[in-house]
N, C-alpha and C positions, 0 to 999 in steps of 0.2 A: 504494500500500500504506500502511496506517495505522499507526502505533504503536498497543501496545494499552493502555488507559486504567488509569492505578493509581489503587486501590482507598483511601479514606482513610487515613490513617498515622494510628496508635493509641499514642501516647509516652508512657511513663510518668510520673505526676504527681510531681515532686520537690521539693514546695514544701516539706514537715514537714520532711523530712530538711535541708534547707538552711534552716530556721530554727532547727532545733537545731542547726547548724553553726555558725552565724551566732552564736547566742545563746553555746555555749562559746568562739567564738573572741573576743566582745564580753569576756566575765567574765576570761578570762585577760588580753585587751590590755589592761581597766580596771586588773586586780593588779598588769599589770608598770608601767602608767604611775604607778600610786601609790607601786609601790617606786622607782623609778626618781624619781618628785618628792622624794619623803620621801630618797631618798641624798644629791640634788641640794642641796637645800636646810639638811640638818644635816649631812653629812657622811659621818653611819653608817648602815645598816641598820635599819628599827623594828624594838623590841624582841621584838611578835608573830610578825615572820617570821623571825627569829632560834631564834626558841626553837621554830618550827614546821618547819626545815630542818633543823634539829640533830634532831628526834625522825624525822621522816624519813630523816634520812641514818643513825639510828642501828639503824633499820627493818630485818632481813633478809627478804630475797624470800620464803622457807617461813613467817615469821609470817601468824597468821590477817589481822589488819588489812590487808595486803598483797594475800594472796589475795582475800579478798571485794572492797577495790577491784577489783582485775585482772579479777573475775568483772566485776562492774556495768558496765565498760569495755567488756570482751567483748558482753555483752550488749546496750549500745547501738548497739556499732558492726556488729554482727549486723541489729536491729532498724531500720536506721538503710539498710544496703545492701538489705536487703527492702522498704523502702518504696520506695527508689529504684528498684527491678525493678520492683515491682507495676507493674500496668497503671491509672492512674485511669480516671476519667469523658473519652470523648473530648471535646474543645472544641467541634468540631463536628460536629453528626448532618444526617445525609441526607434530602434532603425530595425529594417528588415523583418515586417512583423510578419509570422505565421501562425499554425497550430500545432507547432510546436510548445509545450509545454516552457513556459520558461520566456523570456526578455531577453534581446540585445540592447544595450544602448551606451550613447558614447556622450561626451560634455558636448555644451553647445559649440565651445572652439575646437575641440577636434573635429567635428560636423562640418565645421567652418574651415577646417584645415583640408579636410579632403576634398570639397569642392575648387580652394585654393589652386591646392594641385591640377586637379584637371582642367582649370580655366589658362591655367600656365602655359600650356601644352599646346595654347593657338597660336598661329604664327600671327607676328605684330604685337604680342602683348610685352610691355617691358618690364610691367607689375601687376600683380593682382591684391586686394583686399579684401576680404569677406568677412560679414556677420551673420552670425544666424541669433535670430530676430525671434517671435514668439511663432507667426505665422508666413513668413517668409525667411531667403537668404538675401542678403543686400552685397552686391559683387559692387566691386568699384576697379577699375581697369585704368590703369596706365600704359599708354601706347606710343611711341614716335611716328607712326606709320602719320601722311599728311590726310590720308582718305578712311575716316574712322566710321563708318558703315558697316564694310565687309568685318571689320575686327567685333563689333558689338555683336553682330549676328552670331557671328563664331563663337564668341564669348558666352553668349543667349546659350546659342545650342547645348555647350557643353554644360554650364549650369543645370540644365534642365537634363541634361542624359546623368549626368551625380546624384541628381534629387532622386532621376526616377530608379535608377538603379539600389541607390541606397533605402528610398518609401522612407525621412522619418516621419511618424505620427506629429498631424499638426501643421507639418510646413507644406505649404501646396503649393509655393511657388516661388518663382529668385527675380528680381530686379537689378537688372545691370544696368550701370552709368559709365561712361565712360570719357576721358581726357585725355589731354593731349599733352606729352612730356617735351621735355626736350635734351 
């Protein structure tokens, strides 16, 4: 008897949220280590955070200044737990699917790496870029050739013979652009 094969795991992207985490927890450790040198070193308190603790501390909760802080607070730490739930871009998508018991699947840059490859491989291209996107591949072509038609087409083609060859779940198509180097 077999175990039955789990399906990829989709975790939500929490990169934004913990760089604004990161960034206010950066700005307050900077405040407290400058008040913290500046007491060390003279003795007293500077006189901006002095006179900035006294109008705070003289602050009551129901003043507006308070409140609209408290709102913008509210609202990022809102803003902040919803990013953290959404669901991003999975890491990796599914290639080559059958009924075969069981998953292939590769990251979105190696996905992105083999389509790389085969768009290389047209004559006139002098670079190629690629990303894979949620529901597409985005090629971006560098070419010297003066007459960049036949190159995109080629470029097109090949794009499209990787996708089809490989089937990931999800991407049904590739957008090529293409420039002109020199």
């Amino acid at each position: 008897m077999r175990a039955p094969v789990q399906k990829l795991i989709r975790r939500p992207s929490r990169s934004i949220p913990s760089i604004i985490l990161a960034l206010l927890l950066l700005t307050a450790g900077g405040l407290g280590a400058w008040l913290l040198g500046h007491r060390i070193v003279s003795g007293t308190w500077p006189d901006r955070a002095v006179t900035t603790l006294d109008a705070i501390g003289s602050a009551t909760l129901g003043s507006v200044a308070v409140l609209i802080i408290a709102g913008i607070v509210a609202v990022c730490g809102l803003v902040m737990i919803l990013m953290a739930l959404w669901p991003g871009v999975p890491e990796r998508v599914e290639i080559l699917p059958d009924a075969v018991p069981g998953q292939t699947a590769v990251t979105r840059r190696d996905l992105a790496g083999l389509v790389r490859t085969q768009v290389e491989q047209v004559d006139g291209v002098h670079s190629v870029t690629v990303t894979a996107r949620r529901s597409r591949v985005d090629v971006v072509v560098l070419s010297v050739l003066d007459d960049l038609a036949p190159v995109r087409e080629a470029a097109r083609k090949k794009a499209d013979e990787a996708l089809d060859a490989l089937k990931p779940v999800g991407i049904t198509r590739s957008r090529v652009r293409i420039r002109h180097t020199s």
